[in-house]
Structures are given as C-alpha cells and as structure tokens.
C-alpha positions in Angstrom: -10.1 -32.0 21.7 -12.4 -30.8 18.7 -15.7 -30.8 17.9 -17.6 -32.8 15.3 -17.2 -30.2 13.1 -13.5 -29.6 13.9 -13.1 -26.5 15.6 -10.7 -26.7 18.8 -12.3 -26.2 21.8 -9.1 -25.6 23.5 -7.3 -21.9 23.7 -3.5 -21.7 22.9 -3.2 -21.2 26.8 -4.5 -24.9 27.2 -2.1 -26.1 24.2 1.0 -24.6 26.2 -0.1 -26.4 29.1 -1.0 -29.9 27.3 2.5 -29.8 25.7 4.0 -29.2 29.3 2.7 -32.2 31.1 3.5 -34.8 27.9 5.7 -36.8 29.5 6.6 -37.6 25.8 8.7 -34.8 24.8 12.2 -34.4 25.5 13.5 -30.8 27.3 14.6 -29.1 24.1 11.5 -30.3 22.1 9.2 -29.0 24.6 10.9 -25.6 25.1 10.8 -25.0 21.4 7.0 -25.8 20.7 5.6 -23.9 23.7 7.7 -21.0 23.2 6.4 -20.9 19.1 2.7 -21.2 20.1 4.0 -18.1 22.9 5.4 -16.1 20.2 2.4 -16.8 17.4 -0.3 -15.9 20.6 1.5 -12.3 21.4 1.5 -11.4 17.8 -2.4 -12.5 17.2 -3.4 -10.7 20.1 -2.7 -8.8 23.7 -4.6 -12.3 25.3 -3.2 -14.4 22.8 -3.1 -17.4 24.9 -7.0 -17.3 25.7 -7.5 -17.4 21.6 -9.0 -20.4 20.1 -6.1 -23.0 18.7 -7.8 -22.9 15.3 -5.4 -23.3 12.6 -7.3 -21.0 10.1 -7.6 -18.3 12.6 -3.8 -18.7 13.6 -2.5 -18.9 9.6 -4.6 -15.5 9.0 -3.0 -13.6 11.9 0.4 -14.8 11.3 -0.2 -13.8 7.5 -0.4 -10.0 8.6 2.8 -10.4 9.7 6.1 -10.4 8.0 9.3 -11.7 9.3 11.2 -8.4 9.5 8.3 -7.7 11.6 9.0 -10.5 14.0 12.9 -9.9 13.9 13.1 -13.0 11.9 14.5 -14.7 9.2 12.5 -15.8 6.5 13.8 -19.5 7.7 13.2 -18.6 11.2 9.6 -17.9 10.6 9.2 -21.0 8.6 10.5 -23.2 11.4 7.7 -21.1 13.6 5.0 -22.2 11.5 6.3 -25.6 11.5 6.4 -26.1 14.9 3.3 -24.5 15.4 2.0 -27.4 13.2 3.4 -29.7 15.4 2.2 -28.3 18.5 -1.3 -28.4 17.5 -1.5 -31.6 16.2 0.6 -33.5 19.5 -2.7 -32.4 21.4 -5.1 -33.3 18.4 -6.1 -30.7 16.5 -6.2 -31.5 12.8 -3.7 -29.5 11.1 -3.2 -29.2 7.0 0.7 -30.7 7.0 3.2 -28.5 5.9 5.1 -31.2 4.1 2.8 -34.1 2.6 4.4 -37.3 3.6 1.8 -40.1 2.1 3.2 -41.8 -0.9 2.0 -41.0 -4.5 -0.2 -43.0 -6.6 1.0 -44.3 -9.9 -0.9 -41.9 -12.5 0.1 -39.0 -9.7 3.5 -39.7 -9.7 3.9 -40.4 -13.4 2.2 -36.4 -14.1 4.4 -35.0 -11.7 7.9 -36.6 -12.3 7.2 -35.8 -15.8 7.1 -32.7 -15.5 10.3 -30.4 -16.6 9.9 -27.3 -14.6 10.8 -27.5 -11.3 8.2 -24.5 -10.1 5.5 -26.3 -11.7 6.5 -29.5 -9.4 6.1 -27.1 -6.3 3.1 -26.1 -7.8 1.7 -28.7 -8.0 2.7 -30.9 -5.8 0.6 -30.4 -2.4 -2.6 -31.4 -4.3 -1.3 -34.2 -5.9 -0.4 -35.8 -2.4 -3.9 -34.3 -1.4 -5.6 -35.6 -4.2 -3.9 -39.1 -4.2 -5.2 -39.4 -0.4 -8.3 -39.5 -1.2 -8.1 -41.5 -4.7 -8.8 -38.8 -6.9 -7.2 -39.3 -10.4 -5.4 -36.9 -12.7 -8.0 -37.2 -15.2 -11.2 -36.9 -12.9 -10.2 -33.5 -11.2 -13.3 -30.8 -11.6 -13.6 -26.9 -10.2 -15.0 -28.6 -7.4 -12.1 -30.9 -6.4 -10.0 -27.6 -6.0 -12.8 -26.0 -3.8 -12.3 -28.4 -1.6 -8.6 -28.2 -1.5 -8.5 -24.3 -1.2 -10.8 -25.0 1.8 -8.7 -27.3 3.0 -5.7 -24.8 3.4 -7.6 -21.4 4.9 -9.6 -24.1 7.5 -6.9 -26.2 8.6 -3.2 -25.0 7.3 -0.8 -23.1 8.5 0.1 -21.2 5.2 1.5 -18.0 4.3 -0.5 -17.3 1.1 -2.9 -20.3 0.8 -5.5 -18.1 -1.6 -2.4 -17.3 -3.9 -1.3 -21.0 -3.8 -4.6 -22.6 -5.4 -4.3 -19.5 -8.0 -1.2 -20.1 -9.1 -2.1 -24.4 -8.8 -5.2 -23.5 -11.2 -3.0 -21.8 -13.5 -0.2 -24.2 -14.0 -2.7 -27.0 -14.1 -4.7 -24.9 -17.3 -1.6 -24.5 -18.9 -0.6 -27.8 -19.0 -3.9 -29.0 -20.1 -3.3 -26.8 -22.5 0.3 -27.3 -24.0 1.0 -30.4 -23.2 0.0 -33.3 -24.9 0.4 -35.9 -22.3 -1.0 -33.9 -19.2 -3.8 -36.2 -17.8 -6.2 -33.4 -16.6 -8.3 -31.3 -18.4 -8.8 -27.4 -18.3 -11.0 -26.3 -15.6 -12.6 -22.5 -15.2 -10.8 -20.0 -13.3 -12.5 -17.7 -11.8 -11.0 -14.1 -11.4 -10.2 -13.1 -8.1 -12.5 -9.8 -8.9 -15.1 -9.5 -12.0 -13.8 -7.0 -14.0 -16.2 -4.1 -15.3 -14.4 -1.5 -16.8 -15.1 -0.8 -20.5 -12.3 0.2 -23.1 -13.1 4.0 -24.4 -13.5 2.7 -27.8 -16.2 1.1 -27.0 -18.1 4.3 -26.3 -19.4 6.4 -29.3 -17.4 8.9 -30.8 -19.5 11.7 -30.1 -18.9 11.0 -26.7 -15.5 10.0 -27.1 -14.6 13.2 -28.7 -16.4 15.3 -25.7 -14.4 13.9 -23.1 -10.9 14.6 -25.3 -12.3 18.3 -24.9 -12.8 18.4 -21.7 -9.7 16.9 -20.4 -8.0 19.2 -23.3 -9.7 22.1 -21.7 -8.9 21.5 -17.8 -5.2 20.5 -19.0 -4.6 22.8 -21.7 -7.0 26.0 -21.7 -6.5 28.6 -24.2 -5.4 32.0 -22.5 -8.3 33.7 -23.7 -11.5 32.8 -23.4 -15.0 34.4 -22.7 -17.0 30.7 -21.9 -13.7 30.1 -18.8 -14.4 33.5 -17.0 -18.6 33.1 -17.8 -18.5 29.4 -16.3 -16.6 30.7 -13.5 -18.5 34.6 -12.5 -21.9 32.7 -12.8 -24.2 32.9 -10.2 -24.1 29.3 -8.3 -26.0 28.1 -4.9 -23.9 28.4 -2.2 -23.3 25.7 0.4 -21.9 28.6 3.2 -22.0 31.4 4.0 -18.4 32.4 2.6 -18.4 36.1 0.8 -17.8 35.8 -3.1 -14.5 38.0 -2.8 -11.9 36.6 -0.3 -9.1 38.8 1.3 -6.9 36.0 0.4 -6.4 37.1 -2.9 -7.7 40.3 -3.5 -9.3 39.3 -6.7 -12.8 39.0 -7.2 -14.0 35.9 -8.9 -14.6 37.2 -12.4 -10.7 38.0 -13.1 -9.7 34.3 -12.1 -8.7 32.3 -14.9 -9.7 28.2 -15.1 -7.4 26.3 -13.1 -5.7 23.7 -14.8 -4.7 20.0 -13.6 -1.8 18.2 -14.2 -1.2 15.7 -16.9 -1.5 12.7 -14.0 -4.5 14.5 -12.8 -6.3 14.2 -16.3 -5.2 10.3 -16.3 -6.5 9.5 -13.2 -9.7 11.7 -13.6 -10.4 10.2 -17.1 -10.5 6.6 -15.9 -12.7 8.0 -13.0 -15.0 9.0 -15.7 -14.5 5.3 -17.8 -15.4 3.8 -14.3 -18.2 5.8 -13.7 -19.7 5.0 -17.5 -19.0 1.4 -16.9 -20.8 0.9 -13.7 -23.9 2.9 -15.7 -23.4 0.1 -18.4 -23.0 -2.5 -15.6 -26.8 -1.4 -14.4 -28.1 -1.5 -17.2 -27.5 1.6 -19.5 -26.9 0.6 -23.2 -23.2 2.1 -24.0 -24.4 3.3 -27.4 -27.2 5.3 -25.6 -24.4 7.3 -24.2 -24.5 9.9 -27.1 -23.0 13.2 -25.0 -21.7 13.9 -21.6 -25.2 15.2 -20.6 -26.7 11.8 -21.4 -24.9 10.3 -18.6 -25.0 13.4 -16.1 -28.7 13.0 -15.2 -29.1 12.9 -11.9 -31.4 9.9 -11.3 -27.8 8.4 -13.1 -25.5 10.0 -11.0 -26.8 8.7 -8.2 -27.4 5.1 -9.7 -23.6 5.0 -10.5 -22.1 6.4 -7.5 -24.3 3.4 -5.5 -23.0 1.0 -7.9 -19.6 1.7 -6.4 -21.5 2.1 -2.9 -22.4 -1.4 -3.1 -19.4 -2.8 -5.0 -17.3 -1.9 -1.8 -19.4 -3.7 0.7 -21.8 -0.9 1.4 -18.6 1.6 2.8 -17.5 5.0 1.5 -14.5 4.7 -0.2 -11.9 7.2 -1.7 -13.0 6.0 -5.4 -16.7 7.4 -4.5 -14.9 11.1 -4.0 -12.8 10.5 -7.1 -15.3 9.8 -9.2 -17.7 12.4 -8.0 -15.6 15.2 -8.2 -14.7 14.8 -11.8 -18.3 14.3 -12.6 -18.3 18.0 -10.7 -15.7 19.3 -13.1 -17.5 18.0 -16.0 -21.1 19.9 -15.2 -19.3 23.3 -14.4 -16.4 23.4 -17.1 -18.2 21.2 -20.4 -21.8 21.4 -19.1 -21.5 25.0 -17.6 -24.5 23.6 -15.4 -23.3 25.2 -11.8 -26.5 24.2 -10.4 -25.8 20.6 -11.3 -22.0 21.2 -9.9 -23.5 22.6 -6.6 -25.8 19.5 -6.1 -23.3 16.9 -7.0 -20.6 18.5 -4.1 -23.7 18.5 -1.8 -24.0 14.9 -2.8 -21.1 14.4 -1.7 -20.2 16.2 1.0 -23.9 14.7 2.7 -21.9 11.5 2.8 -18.5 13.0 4.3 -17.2 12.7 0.6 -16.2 16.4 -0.2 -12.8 18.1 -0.1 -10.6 16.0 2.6 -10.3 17.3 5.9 -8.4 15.2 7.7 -5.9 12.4 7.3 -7.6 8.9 6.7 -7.7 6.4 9.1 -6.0 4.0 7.5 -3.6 6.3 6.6 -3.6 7.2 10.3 -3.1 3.5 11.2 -0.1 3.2 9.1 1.8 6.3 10.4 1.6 4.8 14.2 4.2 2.6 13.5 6.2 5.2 13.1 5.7 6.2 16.6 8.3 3.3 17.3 11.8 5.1 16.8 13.1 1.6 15.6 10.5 1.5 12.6 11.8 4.7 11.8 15.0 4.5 11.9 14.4 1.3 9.8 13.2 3.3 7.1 15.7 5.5 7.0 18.3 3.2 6.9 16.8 0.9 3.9 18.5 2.8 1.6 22.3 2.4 2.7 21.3 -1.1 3.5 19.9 -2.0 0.0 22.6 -0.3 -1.3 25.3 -2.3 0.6 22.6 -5.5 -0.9 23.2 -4.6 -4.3 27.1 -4.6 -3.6 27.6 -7.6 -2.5 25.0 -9.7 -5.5 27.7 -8.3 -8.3 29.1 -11.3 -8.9 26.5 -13.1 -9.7 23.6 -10.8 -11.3 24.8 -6.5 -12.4 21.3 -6.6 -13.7 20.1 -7.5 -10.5 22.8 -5.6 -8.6 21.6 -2.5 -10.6 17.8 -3.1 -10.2 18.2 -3.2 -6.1 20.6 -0.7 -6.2 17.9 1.8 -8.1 15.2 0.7 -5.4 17.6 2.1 -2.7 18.4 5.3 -4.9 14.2 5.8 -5.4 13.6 5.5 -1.9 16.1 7.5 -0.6 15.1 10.6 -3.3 11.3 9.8 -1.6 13.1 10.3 2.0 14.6 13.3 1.5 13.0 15.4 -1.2 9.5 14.7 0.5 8.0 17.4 -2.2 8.2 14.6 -4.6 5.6 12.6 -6.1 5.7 9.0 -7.1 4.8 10.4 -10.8 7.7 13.5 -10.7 10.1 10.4 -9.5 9.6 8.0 -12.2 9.9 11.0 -14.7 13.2 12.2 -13.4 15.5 13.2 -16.4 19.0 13.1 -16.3 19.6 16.0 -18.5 16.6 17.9 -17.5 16.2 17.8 -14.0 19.0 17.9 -12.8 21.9 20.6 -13.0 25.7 20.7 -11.2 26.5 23.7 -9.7 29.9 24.8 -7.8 29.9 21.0 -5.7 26.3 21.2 -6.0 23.3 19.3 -7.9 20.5 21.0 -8.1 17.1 18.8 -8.6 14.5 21.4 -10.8 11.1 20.2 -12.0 9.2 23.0 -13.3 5.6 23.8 -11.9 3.3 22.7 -15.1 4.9 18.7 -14.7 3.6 19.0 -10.8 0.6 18.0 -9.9 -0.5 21.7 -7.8 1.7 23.3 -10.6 3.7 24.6 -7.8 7.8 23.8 -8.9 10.1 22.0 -7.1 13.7 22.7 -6.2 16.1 20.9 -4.1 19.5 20.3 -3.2 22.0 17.3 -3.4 25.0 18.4 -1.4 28.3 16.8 -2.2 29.1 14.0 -0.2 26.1 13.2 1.2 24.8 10.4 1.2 21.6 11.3 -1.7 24.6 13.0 -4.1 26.6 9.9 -3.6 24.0 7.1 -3.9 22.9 9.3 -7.2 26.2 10.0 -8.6 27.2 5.9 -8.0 23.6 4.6 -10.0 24.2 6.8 -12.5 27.8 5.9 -13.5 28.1 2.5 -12.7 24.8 0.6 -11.9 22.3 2.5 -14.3 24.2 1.6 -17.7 23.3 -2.0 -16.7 19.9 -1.8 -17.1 17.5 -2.3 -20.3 16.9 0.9 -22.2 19.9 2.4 -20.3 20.4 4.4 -24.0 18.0 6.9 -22.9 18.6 9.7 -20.6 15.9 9.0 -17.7 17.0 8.0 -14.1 14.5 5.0 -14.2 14.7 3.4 -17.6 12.3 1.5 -19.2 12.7 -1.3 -21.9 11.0 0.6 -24.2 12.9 3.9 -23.9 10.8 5.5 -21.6 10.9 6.0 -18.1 9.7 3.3 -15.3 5.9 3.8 -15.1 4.9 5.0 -11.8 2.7 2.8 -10.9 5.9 0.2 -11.3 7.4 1.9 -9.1 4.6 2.6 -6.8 4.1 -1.0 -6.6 8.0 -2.0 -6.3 8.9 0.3 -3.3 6.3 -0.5 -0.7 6.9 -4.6 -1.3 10.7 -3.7 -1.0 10.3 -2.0 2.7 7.7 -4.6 3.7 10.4 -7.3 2.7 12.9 -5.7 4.8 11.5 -3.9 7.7 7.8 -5.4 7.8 6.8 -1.6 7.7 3.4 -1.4 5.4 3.3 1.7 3.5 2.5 3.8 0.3 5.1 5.6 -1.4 2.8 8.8 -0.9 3.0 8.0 2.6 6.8 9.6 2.9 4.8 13.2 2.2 3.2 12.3 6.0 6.1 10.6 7.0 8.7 13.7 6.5 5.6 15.9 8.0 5.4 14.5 10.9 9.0 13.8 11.9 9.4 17.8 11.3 6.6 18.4 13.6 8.1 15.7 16.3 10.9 18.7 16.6 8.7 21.5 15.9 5.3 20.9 17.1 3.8 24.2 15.5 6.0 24.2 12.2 3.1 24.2 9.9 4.5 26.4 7.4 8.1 24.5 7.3 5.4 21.7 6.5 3.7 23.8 4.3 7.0 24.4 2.2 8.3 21.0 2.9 5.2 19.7 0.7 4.5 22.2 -2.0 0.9 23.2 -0.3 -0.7 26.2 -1.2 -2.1 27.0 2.6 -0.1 26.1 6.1 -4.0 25.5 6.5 -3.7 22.2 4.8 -0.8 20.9 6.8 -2.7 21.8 10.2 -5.9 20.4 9.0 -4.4 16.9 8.0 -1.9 16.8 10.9 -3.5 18.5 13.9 -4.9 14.8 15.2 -1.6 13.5 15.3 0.2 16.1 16.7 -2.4 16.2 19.7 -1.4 12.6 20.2 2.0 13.7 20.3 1.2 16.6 22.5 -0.3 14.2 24.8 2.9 12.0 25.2 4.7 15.1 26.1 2.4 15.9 28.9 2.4 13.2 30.2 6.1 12.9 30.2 5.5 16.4 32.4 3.0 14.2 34.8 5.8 11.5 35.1 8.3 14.2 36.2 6.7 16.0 38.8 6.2 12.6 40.4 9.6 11.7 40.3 10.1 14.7 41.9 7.8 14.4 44.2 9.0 10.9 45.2 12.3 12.4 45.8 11.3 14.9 47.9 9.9 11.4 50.5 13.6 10.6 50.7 15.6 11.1 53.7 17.4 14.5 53.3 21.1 12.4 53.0 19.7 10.3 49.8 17.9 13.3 47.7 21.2 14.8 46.7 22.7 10.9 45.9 19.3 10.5 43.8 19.9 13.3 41.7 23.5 12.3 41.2 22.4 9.3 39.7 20.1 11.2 37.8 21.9 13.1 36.4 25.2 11.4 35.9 24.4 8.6 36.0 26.3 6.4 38.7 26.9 7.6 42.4 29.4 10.6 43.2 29.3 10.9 46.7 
C-alpha cells in the first residue's frame, strides 16, 4: 500500500475501488466512505480521483475549504474528515487518528486530569496520548519532541488547522510551566511564526524623529501659503514620457497647483512604510543612530539595499508592500528633500519592476472576484446581512452582548454593501451625531471630503423602510446601548470611548462571510464588488462607476475593470453563438415541429 517511507502509492480512484470489493463492509458503511473520499477528490481537484491518497496532501486541500463552501455543516464536515480517516486507513495508509484511543500513562494522566480548564485539556490532550505512545514523560519533553509531533499532524492527519494546534499546545504548555507549581514539564522556546523586524520610532534619533513629524505634518497639513510647495512642485524634473507639462485637463499650468495633501489614514500607513523601510536598513546592517536626517537614509545604494530586503523577505516576488514603501520614499525626496531628480529615479525604480502607479486590478484580487461570477455566491453576500441579523435575534436570551456584537457585524456589512463609496476607515469612524442627519423620512449619511482618503466627500441616502434605514435605526436603539463604551456617540464603540479600530473591523468582517458563505474576501473588496455588479447591467457605465466610487477619472474605473468586463463580454457572445445554433437546429425540424419548438420555447409547455 505505501512505501518505506510512507507515501501512498495508490490514487483516491484506487481507494474507492479497494473499499468497493471489501467484502467486510456492510451496504450503508460502504456508501458513506466512498462517497466522502468522492466528495474530498472533487473539491482537491477536476481529476480528484487520480490524486495521490496522501493524508497531508488531502488535509491541505480540504483546509482551503470551508464548510459553507461545501454546503455543510460544521458537523457534517467533521464527519467528512472522519470518514475519510477511516477510508484510508481500511486500505492501509497510515493516518494521524482523529480521536486518540490508546490509554494514558500514569504521570500523563495525572497532568492532564489535574488540570482545571477544560480548553487546556483539549489542548493538550492529542500529545499527551501521542507522547504516552511512545513513552515520553511529562518531564522529558524538549522543542524537539513537538517537532516531531507537528510533523506528525501536516504528514499524516487529517486536520483542519494542525500548524495552529501545536501553537496554541506550545503556549498552554509554557504557561503552565510557568504558573503552575505542580506542572511536570518545563518551558520550552517558542518560536514566532514570523521574526519580527520592525523598530519602535523612539528608537530612532530625534533629529530624525522630528524630520519625519514634518514631513507627514506638511503632506497632511500644508500651510496655505508657501513659496518652498509651488518651487518643489514648478521645478524642472526628468520626464519619464513624453506628456506636455500643461494638460487640457485642468487648464492650469503646473506652477499654480498647490501640494496635494493625504489623508490622515494615508499619513498612518505611509509612516509605518517609512519605519519598515528604516528597519530593514537596520536589519542589513545600518546602525540606527547613524540615521541622523532623512537624507542619511535616502542614498541610493540604500534605497535599493532596502527595497531588496523586502524583495527577498517575500520569497523573491514583487509585492504591494515594495510599491508602498517606494512611493513614500518618493514623497519624501520631492516634498522634504526637494531632490526631483532623486524622485524621478526612485518612480523609474519602480516602475522597471511593474511597481509604479496600478494599472490594473491584481490578480489575486482578480481571483477573488470570480466567485462572484456564481449568482449563488452573490446573492450569498447579499443576503449575510438579514441573515446575521435574524442570528442576533434569536441568541437574546442567552448573550444581548453577543446579540448586539453580531447584530453590528450585519449592520457594518450591509453599510459596505450599499454605500460602496465607503472605506473600511470612514466606517469604523461613523458618528452618530456627525454623520448622519434626518431629513423629511430621510437619513442622510455626510462625511466631509478632508476625513476621505481622495478628499472627495461622501453623501448617501438611507431611505425609510429599507432595509439599511431599518437595520440602522434597530442597532442604534436597541442593540448598540448594549455594548461597552456605548456612552459615546460613535456607531462602532470602543471600550475605551473611541470608535472600533478599523483594522478590528477589517479583520472581523471578512472571517464573518467566510464563516457563513465560505466566500474569501477583503472588506475593500465590496468597492470591486458593487463595480462590477453595475457593470454586469451596464457594461460601459464607467462613470456611474466612477461616481459609485469617489474616483477622480472614469479612466480609473475602465483601467481596473476593463479585463473583467471582456470576460463578461465574452460570456455574452457566446450566449449569441449558442443562439444562432439553437436556431439553426430548429430550422432541421420538420416544418409541423418548428412552430411546437418555439411554443415550448417560449411558453414553456406545448400549446398546440
């Protein structure tokens, strides 16, 4: 059945087959194990069944899927991997058990039955069976022992999460090595699952600390007048095209144009681009103290050190984080440095490596979006929030904090579904007071242009009655009041009196929809999302798009979405290519039958 080294030499196809002919099964028994290894081969792959039965290939596959993604139950899909199990180990394939039935040893099951917290039994119990099987003691166990338990799982077990299991068994085990006196093990190390590198800004000198304040203060903040904004921005600069210097867009030649600002979440994410970009120079070898002014660190032998730190970091690929970083460093020569030859070589840097201004949707992002192009995933999404809603209503009795919690999930996501203008940062801001004014039946949603990030405004509309203005109007009054720091006046409460980060929220909403549709996506992803259902109706609505997002240019929406929309465009034609040969089918019929065929057509059933 296997190899020395345990690796099935059988295909799932040969499994089906095997558990077929065993004479040993009953009907019922038989039915159920093929048709799991059936079900687990069409999700891995389209030729499932000619896959190897290896256990660690099978777990990874089935770990990209979740159960609302197999129309299961999260019982239903438990029983699958079970079965599975069972399957592969009737025709001899060595399978990690799902449920360890050898006995414990008496130091094994002394440490465990002592132990007061029921999750730190579950924890913990899988390697104590495993451990006890092959006569380790409490007191002997090393790094090394879980090494070879963590191997164990991703080789031979059919597990959902084995990486996060030996994590959190690590954990439990160092804490109660550490806080409990009777515990038989000792601490081991625990590596983390990434090295961190990022330094703290305080580490940094001031000099340079205070620098980068300015700069940030400057792009977020300029004063209205100011000789050094228009001089950085009418000097002369290499020029990577040949665009003229005065564009008919605007009329304006570039000496009148004032320094563009950024948003406050734009200077966040820009500044830690910068700490980042500092660290991996410290990482390579840079002392931090060295790092006495902005120019210091925007050589460009350093520049290009960093940026390949990152490079590296991701496996050798080109990631968004490269961009991010470089184009602040851009910022930084042209605004503080007022270097625009430095600015011009940085964006040629970048744009050598097809890292410069987006211009086109990202594959992943692009990978993501095809689900949609199942109507079922859609209307899934669409219908979460109703359904969470319903959710929250019926777990009253037990938990209004919880109740309240699920219900402001469903309120968050439907806001995201049908003010797509919205940004995950504008959301977790929302004030009750200042965003949102009642009007004549109406609520008007207003967030003023400098809290955006393009600084373009936003305006929307909750009619009464539907179904936004009622899930709003029901979190506010009776579910909101319920949750900690409920005293202050923003939608999404924090305990501390603020407002729910948005990275809480960014992380909260994309688990909930996995959980219960098995769709995977970002909350920015509901920007494309409500683009491209528009453009389903209206295949050249670019500037409904346009307005739908808060662009500046239509030109944005046609450069991100034009791919897609060929796809689409595609389908349509060949819906034509289907219909002309229906038609021309029907015209092979006998003359009596063509009229009775478009009858049924078109009706139908048969009216002759």
């Amino acid at each position: 059945m296997t190899t020395a080294d345990n690796f099935p030499t059988i295909t799932l196809g040969e499994v089906v087959k095997k558990l077929e002919n065993d004479s040993s099964l009953n009907i019922q028994t038989k039915a159920d194990l093929t048709s799991a290894i059936k079900k687990g081969a069409a999700w891995i792959s389209l030729d499932g069944l000619n896959r190897p039965a290896d256990p660690g290939f099978i777990a990874e596959q089935l770990r990209k899927i979740s159960p609302a993604m197999a129309g299961l139950s999260k019982a239903s899909m438990a029983n699958l991997r079970s079965r599975i199990r069972r399957a592969l180990r009737l025709v001899g394939i060595s399978v990690h058990p799902g449920k360890q039935t050898n006995p414990l040893s008496g130091e094994w099951l002394a440490a465990i039955t002592a132990l007061g917290s029921r999750r730190q039994r579950r924890d913990l119990s899988r390697f104590a069976h495993f451990a006890a099987a092959r006569n380790w003691r409490p007191s002997e166990i090393e790094a090394r022992h879980f090494e070879v338990f963590e191997k164990a799982l991703m080789d031979s077990a059919i597990h959902r999460a084995p990486r996060n299991a030996v994590y959190r068994l690590i954990k439990t085990w160092n804490y109660l090595a550490a806080a409990d006196a009777q515990w038989p093990g000792k601490p081991v190390a625990q590596e983390r699952r990434r090295k961190p590198y990022v330094l703290k800004m305080d580490v940094l000198p001031e000099t340079l600390q205070r620098q980068i304040a300015a700069h940030f203060e400057l792009r977020s903040n300029p004063p209205p007048f100011s000789f050094n904004q228009i001089a950085s921005i009418h000097s002369p600069s290499p020029r990577l095209d040949n665009r003229p210097r005065f564009s008919r867009r605007s009329n304006v030649s570039l000496f009148a144009r004032r320094l563009r600002t950024i948003a406050v979440s734009t200077v966040q994410g820009q500044k830690y681009s910068l700490l980042q970009f500092i660290s991996a120079l410290v990482a390579t070898g840079m002392s931090a103290q060295d790092m006495t002014s902005l120019a210091t660190i925007l050589e460009r032998d350093l520049i290009e050190r960093g940026l390949t730190f990152f490079y590296e970091r991701a496996g050798n690929r080109m990631i968004p984080q490269i961009r991010q970083i470089g184009w602040t460093l851009v910022g930084i020569a042209k605004y503080t440095l007022k270097d625009e030859e430095l600015a011009a070589d940085i964006r040629a840097l970048l744009q050598n490596v097809n890292l410069g201004t987006p211009r086109e949707m990202s594959r992943k992002v692009q990978s993501l979006l095809r689900q949609f192009d199942n109507p079922r995933n859609r209307m899934a999404l669409l219908n979460l929030p109703a359904r969470l809603a319903k959710m929250a209503t019926s777990v009253e009795s037990k938990s209004m904090l919880k109740a309240a919690r699920l219900y402001g999930s469903a309120l968050a996501i439907e806001f995201l579904i049908n003010i797509p203008t919205l940004r995950i940062g504008n959301l977790a801001a929302l004030h009750i007071d200042n965003n949102f004014l009642p009007s004549h039946g109406l609520t008007h949603v207003l967030i003023p242009a400098e809290q955006v990030k393009n600084h373009q405004a936003i305006e929307a509309e909750l009619e009464a009655g539907s179904q936004i203005d009622r899930m709003f109007k029901t979190f506010v009054s009776k579910y909101r009041p319920h949750l900690s720091g409920a005293q202050s006046r923003w939608l999404f409460p924090n305990d501390d009196g603020g407002h729910l980060p948005a990275k809480a929220l960014s992380q909260r909403i994309p688990k909930i929809i996995f959980r219960y549709t098995g769709l995977r996506m970002t909350v920015h992803m509901f920007r494309h999302h409500a683009a491209e259902m528009y453009l389903d109706e209206a295949p050249n609505g670019y500037e409904t798009v346009r307005q739908l997002l808060g662009h500046r240019s239509s030109e944005t929406a046609a450069r991100f979405y034009v791919r897609r929309n060929q796809t689409k465009a595609l389908r349509r034609y060949v819906d034509s290519v289907l219909k002309v040969r229906h038609e021309s089918l029907r015209w092979r019929l006998p003359k009596k039958l063509r009229g009775a065929t478009d009858k049924k057509t078109h009706d139908g059933k048969d009216k002759r």
